[in-house]
N, C-alpha and C positions, 0 to 999 in steps of 0.2 A: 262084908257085903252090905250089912243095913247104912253103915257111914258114906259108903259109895251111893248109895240110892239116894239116901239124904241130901247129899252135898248135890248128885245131880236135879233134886227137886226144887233145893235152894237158888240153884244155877234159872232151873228154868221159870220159876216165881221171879226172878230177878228180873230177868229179860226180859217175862212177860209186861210187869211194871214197869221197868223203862219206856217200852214200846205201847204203852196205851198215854203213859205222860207226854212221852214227844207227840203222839195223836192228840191230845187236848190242848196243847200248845199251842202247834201249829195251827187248829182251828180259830185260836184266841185274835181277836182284834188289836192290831198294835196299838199304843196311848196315843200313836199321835194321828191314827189314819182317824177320816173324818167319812161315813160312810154316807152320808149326804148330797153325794157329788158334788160337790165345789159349794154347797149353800152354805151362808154364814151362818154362825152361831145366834141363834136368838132367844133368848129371855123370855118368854111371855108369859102371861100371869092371867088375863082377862077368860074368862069364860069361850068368847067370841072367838077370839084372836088363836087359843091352842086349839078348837077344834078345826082351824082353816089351816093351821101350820101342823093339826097333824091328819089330816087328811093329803095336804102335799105331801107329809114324810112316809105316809102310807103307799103313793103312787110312785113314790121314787123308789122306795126303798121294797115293797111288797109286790105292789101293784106290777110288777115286773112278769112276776109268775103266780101268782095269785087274782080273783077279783074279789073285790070287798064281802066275805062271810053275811052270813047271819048276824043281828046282833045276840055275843052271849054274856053271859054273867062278868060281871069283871073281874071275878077269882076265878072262874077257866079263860077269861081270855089276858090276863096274865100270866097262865101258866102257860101260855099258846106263845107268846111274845117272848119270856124266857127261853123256849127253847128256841125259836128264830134267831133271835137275837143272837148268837152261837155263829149258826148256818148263815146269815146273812149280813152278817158286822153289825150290825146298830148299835149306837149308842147311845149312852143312858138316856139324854135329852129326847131323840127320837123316839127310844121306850116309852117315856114318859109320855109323848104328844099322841102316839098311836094309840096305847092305852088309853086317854079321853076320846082320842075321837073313835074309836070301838066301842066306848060302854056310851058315849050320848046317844 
């Protein structure tokens, strides 16, 4: 009787771990989608220049359902952005440019 129980706990620990994996998958951003809509890739490095490109990536990419917060600390508003980032594909570059233009 206890091997029966076992084995059906084991069954359903299994299951249950497959089925939150394919949920975190499926959520995950493919390598090659670009959640930008169609904007190219850009580099920026100046001060100036990543807070205007991340206030665009802010409107495209947030701005949708969101209006621009508060400003908060930039360790809560990167942990604000990782979890987004999940729910709304961003990628890295984008993280990167929202992050400066939320903590300027």
């Amino acid at each position: 009787m206890k091997m029966i129980l076992l084995t059906k706990t084991s069954i359903t620990v299994l299951l249950c771990a497959l089925t939150l994996t394919s949920f975190v998958f499926a959520g995950a951003p493919s390598s090659g989608k670009n959640a930008s809509a169609g904007a190219t890739v850009e580099h920026v490095t100046d001060a100036g220049s990543m807070r205007i490109a991340g206030e665009r990536r802010f409107r495209a990419n947030c701005g949708r359902c969101h209006a621009a917060p508060q400003k908060f600390p930039p360790r809560m508003m990167g942990t604000i952005l990782r979890h987004m980032r999940v729910r709304a594909t961003i990628t890295d570059e984008d993280q990167r440019l929202i992050l400066f233009y939320m903590t300027q």
